[in-house]
C-alpha positions as CSV (number, residue, x, y, z in Angstrom):
1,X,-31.7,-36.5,26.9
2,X,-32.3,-32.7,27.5
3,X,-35.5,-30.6,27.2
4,X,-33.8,-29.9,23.3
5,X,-33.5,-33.6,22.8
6,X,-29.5,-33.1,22.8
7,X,-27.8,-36.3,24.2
8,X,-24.7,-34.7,25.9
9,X,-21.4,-36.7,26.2
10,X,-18.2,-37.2,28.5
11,X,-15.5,-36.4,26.6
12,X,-13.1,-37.9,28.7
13,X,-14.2,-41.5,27.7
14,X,-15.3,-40.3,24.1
15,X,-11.6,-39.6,23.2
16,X,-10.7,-43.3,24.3
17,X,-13.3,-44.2,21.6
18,X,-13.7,-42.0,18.8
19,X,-16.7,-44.2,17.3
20,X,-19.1,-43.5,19.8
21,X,-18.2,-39.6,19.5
22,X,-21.2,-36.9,18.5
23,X,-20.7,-37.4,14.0
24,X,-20.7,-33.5,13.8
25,X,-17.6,-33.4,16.7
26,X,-15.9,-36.1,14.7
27,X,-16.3,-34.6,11.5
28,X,-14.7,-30.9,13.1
29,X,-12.3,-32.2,15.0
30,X,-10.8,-35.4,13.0
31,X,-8.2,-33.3,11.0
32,X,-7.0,-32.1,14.6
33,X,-6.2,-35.5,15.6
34,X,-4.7,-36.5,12.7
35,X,-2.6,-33.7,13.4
36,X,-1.7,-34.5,16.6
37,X,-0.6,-38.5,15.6
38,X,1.9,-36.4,13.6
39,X,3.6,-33.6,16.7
40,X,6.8,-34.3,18.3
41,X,5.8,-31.9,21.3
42,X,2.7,-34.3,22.6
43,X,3.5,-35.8,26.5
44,X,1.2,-38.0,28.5
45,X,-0.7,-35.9,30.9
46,X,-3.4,-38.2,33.1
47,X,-4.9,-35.1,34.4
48,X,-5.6,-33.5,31.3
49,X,-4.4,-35.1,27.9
50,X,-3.6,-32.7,24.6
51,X,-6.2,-33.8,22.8
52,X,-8.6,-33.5,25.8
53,X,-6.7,-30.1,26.0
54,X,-6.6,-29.0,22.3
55,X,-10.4,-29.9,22.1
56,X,-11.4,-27.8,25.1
57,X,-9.8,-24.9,23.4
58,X,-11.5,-25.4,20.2
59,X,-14.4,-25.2,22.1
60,X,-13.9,-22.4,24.2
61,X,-13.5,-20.4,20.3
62,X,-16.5,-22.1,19.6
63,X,-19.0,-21.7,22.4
64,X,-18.6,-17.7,23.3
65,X,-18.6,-17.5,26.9
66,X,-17.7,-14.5,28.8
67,X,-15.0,-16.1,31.2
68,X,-12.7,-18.6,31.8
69,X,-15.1,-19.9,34.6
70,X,-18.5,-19.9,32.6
71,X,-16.5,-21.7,29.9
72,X,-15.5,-24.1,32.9
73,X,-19.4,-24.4,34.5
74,X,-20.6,-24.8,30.9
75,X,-18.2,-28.1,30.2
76,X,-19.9,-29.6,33.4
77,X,-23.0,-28.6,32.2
78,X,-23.1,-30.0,29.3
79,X,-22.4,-33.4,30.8
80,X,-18.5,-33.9,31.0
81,X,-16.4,-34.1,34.2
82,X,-15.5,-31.4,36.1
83,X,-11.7,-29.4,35.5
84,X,-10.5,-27.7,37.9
85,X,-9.9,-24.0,37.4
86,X,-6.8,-23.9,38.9
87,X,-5.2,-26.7,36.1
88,X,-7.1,-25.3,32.8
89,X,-5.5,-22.0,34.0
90,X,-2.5,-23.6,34.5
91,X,-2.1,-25.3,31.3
92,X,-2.4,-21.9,29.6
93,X,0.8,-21.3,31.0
94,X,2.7,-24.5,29.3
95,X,5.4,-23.6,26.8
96,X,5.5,-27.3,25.6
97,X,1.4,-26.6,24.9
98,X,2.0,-23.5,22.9
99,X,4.8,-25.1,20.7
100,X,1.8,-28.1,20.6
101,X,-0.8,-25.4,19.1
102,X,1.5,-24.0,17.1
103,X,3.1,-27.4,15.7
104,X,-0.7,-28.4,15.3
105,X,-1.6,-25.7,13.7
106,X,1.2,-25.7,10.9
107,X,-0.3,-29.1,9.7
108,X,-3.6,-27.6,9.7
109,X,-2.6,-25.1,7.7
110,X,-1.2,-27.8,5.3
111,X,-4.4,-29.5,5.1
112,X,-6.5,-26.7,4.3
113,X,-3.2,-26.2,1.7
114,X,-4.4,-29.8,0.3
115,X,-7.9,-29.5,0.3
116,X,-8.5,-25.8,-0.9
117,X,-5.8,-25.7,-3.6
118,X,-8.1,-26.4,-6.8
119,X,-11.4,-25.0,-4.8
120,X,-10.7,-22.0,-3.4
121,X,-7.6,-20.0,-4.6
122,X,-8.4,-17.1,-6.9
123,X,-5.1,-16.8,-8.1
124,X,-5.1,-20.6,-9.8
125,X,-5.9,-18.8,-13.2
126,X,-2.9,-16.3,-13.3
127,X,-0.4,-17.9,-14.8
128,X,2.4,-15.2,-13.7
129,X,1.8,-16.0,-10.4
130,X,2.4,-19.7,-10.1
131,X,5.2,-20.1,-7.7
132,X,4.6,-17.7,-5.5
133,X,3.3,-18.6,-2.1
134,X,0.7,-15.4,-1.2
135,X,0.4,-14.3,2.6
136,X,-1.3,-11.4,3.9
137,X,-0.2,-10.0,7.4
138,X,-1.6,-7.6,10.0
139,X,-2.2,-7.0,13.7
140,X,-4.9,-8.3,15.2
141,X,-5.9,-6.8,19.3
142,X,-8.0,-7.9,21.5
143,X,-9.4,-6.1,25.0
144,X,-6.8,-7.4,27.8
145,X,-8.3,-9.8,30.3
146,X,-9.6,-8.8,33.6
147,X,-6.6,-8.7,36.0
148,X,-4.1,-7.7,33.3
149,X,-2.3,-4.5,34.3
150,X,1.3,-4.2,33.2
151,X,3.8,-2.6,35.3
152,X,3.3,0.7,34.7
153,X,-0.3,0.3,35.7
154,X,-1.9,0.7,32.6
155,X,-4.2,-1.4,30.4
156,X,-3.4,-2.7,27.3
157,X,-4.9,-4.2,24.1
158,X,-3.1,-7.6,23.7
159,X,-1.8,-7.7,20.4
160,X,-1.2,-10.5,18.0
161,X,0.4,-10.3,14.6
162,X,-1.8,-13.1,12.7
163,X,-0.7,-14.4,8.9
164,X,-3.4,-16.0,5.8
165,X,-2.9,-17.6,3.6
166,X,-4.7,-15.7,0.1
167,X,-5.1,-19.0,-1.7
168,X,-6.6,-20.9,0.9
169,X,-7.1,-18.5,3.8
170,X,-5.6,-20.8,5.9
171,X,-4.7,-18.6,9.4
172,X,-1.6,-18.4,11.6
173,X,0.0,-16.9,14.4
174,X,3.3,-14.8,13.6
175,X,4.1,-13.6,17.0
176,X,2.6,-11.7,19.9
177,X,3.2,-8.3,20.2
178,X,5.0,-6.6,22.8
179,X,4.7,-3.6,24.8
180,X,7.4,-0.6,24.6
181,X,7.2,1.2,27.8
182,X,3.7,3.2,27.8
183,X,3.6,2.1,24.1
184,X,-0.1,0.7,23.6
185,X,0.6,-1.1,20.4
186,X,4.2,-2.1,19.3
187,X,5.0,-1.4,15.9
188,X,4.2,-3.7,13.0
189,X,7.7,-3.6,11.5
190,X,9.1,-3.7,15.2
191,X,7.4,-7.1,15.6
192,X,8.0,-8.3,12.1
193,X,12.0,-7.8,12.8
194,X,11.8,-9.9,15.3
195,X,11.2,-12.8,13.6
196,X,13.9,-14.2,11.3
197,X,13.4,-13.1,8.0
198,X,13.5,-17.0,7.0
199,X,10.1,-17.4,9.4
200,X,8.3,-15.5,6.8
201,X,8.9,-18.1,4.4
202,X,6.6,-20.1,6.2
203,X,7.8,-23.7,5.5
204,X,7.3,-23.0,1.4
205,X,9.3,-25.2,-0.4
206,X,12.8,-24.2,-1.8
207,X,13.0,-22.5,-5.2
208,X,9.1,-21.4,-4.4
209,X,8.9,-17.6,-3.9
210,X,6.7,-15.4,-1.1
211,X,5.1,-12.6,-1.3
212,X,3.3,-10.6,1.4
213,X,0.5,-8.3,0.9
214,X,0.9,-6.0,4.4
215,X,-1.2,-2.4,4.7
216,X,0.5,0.6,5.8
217,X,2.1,-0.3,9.0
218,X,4.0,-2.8,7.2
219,X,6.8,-0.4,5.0
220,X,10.5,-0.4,5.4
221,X,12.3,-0.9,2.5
222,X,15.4,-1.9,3.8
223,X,14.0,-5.0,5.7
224,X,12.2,-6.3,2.7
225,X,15.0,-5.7,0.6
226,X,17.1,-7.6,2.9
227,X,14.0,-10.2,3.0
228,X,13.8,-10.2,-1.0
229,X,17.4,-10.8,-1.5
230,X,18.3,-13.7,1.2
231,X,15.2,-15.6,1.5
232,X,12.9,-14.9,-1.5
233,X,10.4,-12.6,0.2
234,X,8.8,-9.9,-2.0
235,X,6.2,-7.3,-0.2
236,X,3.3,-5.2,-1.5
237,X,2.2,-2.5,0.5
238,X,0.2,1.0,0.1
239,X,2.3,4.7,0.2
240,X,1.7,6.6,3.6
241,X,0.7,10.6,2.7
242,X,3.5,11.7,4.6
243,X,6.2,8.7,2.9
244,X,8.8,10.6,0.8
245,X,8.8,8.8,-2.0
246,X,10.8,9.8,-5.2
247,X,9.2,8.6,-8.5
248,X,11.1,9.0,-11.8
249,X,11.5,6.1,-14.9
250,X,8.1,5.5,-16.2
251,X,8.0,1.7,-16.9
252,X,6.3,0.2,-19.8
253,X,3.4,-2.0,-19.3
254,X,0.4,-3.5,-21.8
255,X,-2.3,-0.6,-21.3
256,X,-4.6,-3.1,-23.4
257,X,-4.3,-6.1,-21.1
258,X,-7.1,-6.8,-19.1
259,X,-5.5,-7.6,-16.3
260,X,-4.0,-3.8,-16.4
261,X,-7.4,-2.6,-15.9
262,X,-7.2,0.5,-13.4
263,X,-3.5,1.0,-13.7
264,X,-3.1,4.7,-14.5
265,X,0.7,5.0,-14.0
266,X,3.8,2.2,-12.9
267,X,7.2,4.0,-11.8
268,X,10.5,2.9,-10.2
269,X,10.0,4.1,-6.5
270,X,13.1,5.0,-4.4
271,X,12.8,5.0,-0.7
272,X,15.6,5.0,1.4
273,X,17.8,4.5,-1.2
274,X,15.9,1.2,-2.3
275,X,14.8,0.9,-5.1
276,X,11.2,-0.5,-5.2
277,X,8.3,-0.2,-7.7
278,X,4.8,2.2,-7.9
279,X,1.7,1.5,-9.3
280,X,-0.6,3.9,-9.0
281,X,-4.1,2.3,-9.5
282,X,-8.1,4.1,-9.6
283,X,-10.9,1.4,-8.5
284,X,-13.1,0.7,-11.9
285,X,-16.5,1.3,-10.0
286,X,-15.6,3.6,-7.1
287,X,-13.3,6.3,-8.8
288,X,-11.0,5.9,-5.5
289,X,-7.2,6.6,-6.5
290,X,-4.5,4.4,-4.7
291,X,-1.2,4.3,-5.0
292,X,0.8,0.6,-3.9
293,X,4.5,0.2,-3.6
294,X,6.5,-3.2,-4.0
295,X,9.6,-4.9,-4.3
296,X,8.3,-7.6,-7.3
297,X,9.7,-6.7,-10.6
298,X,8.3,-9.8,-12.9
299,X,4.6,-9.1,-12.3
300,X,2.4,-6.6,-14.3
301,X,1.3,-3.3,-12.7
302,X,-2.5,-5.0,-12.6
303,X,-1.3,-8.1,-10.7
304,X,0.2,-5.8,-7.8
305,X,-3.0,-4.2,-7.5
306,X,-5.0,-7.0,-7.5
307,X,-2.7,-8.4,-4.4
308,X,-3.3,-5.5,-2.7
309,X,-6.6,-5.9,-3.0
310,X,-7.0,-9.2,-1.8
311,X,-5.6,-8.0,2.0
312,X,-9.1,-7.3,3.0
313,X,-9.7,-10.9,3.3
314,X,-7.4,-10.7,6.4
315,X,-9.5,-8.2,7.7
316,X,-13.0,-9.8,7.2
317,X,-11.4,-13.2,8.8
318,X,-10.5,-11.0,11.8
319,X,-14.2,-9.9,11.5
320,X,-15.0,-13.7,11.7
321,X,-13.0,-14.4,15.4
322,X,-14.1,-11.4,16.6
323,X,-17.8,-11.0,16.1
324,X,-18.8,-14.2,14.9
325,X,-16.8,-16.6,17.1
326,X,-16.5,-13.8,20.1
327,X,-13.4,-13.7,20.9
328,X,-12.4,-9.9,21.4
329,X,-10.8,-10.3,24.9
330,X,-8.1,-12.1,26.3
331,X,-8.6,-15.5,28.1
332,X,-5.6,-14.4,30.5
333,X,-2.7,-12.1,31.7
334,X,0.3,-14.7,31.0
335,X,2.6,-13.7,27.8
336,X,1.9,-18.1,27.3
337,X,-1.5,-17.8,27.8
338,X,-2.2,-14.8,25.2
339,X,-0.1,-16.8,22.6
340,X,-2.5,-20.0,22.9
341,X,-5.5,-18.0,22.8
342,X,-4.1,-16.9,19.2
343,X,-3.2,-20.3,18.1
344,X,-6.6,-21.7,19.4
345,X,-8.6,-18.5,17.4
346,X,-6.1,-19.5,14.0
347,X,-6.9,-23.3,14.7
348,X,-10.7,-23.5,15.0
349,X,-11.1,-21.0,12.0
350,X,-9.0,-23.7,9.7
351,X,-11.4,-26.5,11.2
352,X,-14.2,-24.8,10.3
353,X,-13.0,-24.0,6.7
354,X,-12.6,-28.1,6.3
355,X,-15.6,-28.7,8.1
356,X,-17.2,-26.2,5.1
357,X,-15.4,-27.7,2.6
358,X,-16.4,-31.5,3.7
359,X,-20.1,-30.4,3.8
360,X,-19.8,-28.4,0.2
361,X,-18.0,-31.5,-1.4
362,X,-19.5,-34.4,0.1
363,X,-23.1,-33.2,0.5
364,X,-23.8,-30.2,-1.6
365,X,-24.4,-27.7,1.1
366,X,-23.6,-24.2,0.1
367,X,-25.4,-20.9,1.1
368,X,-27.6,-19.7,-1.8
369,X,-29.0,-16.8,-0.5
370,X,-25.4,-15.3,0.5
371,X,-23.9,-16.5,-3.2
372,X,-26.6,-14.7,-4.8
373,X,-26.3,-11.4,-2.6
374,X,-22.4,-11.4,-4.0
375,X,-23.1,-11.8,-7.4
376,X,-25.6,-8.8,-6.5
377,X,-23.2,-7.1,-5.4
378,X,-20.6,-7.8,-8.3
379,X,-23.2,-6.7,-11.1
380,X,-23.8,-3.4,-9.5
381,X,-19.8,-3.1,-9.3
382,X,-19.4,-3.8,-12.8
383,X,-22.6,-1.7,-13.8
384,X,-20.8,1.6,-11.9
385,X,-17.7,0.6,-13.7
386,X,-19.0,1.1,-17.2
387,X,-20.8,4.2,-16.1
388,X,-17.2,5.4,-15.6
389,X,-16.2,3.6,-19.1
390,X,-14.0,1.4,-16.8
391,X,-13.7,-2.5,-16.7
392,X,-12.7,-4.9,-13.9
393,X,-9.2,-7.1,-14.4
394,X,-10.4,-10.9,-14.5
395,X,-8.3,-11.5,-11.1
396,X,-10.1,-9.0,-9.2
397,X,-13.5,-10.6,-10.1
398,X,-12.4,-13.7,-9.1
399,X,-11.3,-11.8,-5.8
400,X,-14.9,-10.1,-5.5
401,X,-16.6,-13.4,-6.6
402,X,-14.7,-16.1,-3.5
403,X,-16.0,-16.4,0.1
404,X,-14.2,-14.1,2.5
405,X,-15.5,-15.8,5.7
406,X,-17.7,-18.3,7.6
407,X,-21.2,-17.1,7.6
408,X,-23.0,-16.6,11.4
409,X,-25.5,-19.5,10.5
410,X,-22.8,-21.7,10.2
411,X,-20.9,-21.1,12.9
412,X,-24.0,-21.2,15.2
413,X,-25.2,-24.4,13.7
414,X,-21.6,-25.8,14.5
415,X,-21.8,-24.8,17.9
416,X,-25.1,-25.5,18.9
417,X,-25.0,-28.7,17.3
418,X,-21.3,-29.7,18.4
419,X,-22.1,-32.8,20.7
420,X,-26.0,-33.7,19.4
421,X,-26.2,-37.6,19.5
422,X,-28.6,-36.8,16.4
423,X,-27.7,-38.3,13.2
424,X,-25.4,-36.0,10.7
425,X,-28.0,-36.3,7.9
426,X,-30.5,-34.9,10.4
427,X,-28.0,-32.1,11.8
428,X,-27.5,-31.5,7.8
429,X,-31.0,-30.9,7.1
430,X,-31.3,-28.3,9.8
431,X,-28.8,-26.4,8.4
432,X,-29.7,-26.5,5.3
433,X,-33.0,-25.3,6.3
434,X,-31.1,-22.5,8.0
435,X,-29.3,-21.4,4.9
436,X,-31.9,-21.1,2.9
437,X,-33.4,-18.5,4.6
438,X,-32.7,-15.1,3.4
C-alpha cells in the first residue's frame, strides 16, 4: 500500500485477468474492450498488446502530464512495468493503431448512441426532427510538440477537425488538418473537401437524413449543395459580415408557434447561385440579433435557430480536453502520431460520458450543486426575456437545461481514483462527498 492507502497494480497481468482489475478501471474501461472483441484491425503484439496500448492512451488523457517521458516515469511509478520510450514512441507512429483508435472509437460512439438516446438528447421531443442524425463540426488546435518544426522552419498549431454528436455528444475525429505552405491553419472547408462527402454521413443508416451545425468557417454552398443532393447532408451555418448574400421571397412561417420564438424574419437566401434559406433570429433574453443560413427546407425558422444554437456544446467539450483533461499540446511531431492523440482525446471523453451515465443510472450520483447553478441560470434567462416581452422556444430550454460537459470533480476523482484497490462503494462515497460541495 502507499502513504494514500492506494494499492497500485501491474497492468500487464491485470489485462490477462480482468477480475482482479481496480472496480473503478473496469467500470471505465469495459466498454473499450468490448469494443476491441469487435475490431478487425487488432494484431498480436508481445511487446506491447492493443489493449495494453489503447489503455495507456486513455490514461495518458486522463492523468495530465507534461511529457511523453513523465507520462512514461509515472506508469512505473505507479507500480507497472517499465516501457521503453523508444516503443511507446514508436507505436504512435502505427497506421494499423490509428485505424485501431479510430475503428474503436466508432463503436464507442455507438454505445454512447445506445445508452444516451432516451437520457440525454434534447431533441427527443421535436417531432420534426426525428430522422435526422445531428452533428456539430469545428476545428480543434492544439500547441505543436516540442521538436515539431515543419519545413519551412516555423511552428505550427496542430490542427484537428473534431465531430459530436448533439443528441448524445458522442465525439469523433474527422481528419487532421494540413498545413498550406506558411499557412498556420488550413481552411475548414479545405479540410472538409477532403473527405468524401459520404464520410459525413457518419455510418447513419440509409433513408436517415444528416444535418450539420458548423460556425462561420464552415460556408460554401456549392459543397453542401452537392452534399444535400447525393448523400442526404443538410448544413446550418451563421452569415459572415462580408458574405454577399441576396435575400428576396419572404417565406411564411407560424409567428404564434412557440417553437418560432425569436424568429424575426425567414427568406430564400441565394449564394453563389444556390439557393439556400435565412432565418434571421434575436436571443429572447440577450437582445443579440443573428442571422443563420441553411440548406433544410422542411424545418420551421425556430428549429434552425435552435440547431444553431446547440453548436456551443462542441465548443464547451473542447473546453473539457483542453482544460479539464490537459491536453493542449501535441504528444508528437508524426502526422500518425497527432491523429492518435485526437482519437485517444475523442475516446476517453466517450468513456467518461458512460462512466457518468453508469454512476447516474445505477447509483444515483448526480451533481446537485451544478444542476441547481443551471436552473439559476435559466430563471434569470427567462426573467430578462420577459423584461423584453420575449419568451424562450421549448427546444432551446431543453438546450439551456442538458449538461454540456464533464465537471473537474469528476474528472479528478476518475483520475486519482483510476487503480485504487478500494471498494467502488467506498470510491462512490468520496465522490459523492465531492459533489456536494458547492
Amino acid at each position: 500500500m502507499t502513504g494514500l492507502g492506494v494499492q497500485k497494480f501491474d497492468l500487464m497481468s491485470i489485462f490477462f485477468n480482468s477480475d482482479s482489475r481496480p472496480e473503478l478501471h473496469r467500470a471505465l474501461l469495459t466498454p473499450l474492450e468490448n469494443a476491441l472483441a469487435e475490431a478487425r484491425s487488432t494484431r498480436s503484439c508481445p511487446s506491447l498488446p492493443d489493449l495494453h496500448w489503447l489503455e495507456l492512451g486513455i490514461r495518458r488523457v486522463l492523468m495530465n502530464e507534461r511529457s511523453g517521458r513523465e507520462f512514461l516515469q509515472r506508469i512505473v511509478d505507479d507500480g507497472d512495468r517499465p516501457i521503453s520510450t523508444s516503443l511507446f514512441f514508436e507505436s504512435l507512429k502505427s497506421a494499423r493503431r490509428l485505424r485501431l483508435c479510430g475503428e474503436i472509437n466508432d463503436r464507442l460512439v455507438c454505445r454512447v448512441r445506445q445508452e444516451m438516446a432516451s437520457h440525454l438528447d434534447p431533441f427527443a421531443t421535436e417531432a420534426s426532427l426525428d430522422g435526422y442524425a445531428i452533428f456539430a463540426g469545428d476545428g480543434h488546435y492544439l500547441a505543436h510538440a516540442c521538436h515539431d518544426r515543419s519545413i519551412l522552419g516555423h511552428n505550427h498549431a496542430v490542427g484537428h477537425f473534431m465531430g459530436l454528436d448533439l443528441r448524445t455528444h458522442a465525439m469523433f475525429r474527422l481528419t487532421t488538418s494540413l498545413h498550406e505552405n506558411s499557412r498556420k491553419r488550413e481552411h475548414d472547408m479545405h479540410a472538409l473537401k477532403r473527405l468524401e462527402p459520404k464520410a459525413l454521413r457518419r455510418n447513419t443508416p440509409v433513408g436517415k437524413r444528416v444535418i450539420w451545425v458548423w460556425d462561420r468557417a464552415g460556408i460554401d454552398a456549392k459543397f453542401w449543395s452537392r452534399c444535400k443532393q447525393q448523400h442526404g447532408v443538410y448544413f446550418v451555418s451563421r452569415t459572415k459580415d462580408n458574405m454577399d448574400v441576396t435575400s428576396y421571397g419572404e417565406l411564411s412561417y407560424d409567428q404564434n408557434a412557440p417553437a418560432n420564438n425569436g424568429v424575426t424574419g425567414y427568406h430564400v437566401a441565394i449564394i453563389n447561385g444556390e439557393r439556400l434559406r435565412r432565418v434571421s433570429y434575436v436571443c429572447p433574453d440577450t437582445g443579440v440579433a443573428y442571422d443563420f443560413l441553411t440548406s433544410l427546407t422542411q424545418l420551421e425558422p425556430g428549429i434552425i435557430a435552435a440547431l444553431y444554437l446547440a453548436r456551443w456544446d462542441i465548443e464547451k467539450v473542447f473546453d473539457e480536453t483542453k482544460r479539464k483533461l490537459g491536453e493542449g499540446k501535441s504528444w508528437a511531431t508524426s502526422e500518425t502520431a497527432k491523429a492518435i492523440q485526437a482519437e485517444m482525446i475523442a475516446m476517453t471523453h466517450n468513456l467518461l460520458l458512460l462512466l457518468e451515465r453508469q454512476l447516474e443510472e445505477d447509483h444515483a450520483i448526480t451533481n446537485q450543486p451544478e444542476d441547481r447553478r443551471r436552473s439559476k441560470r435559466i430563471k434569470k434567462a427567462i426573467v430578462q426575456a420577459r423584461e423584453r416581452s420575449r419568451s424562450f422556444a421549448p427546444l432551446v430550454l431543453e438546450l439551456m437545461a442538458r449538461k454540456t460537459q464533464r465537471v473537474l470533480k469528476f474528472v479528478r476523482w476518475t483520475r486519482n481514483n483510476l487503480l485504487s484497490s478500494d471498494p467502488l462503494g467506498h470510491l462512490l462515497a468520496r465522490l459523492r462527498a465531492v459533489l456536494r460541495v458547492s
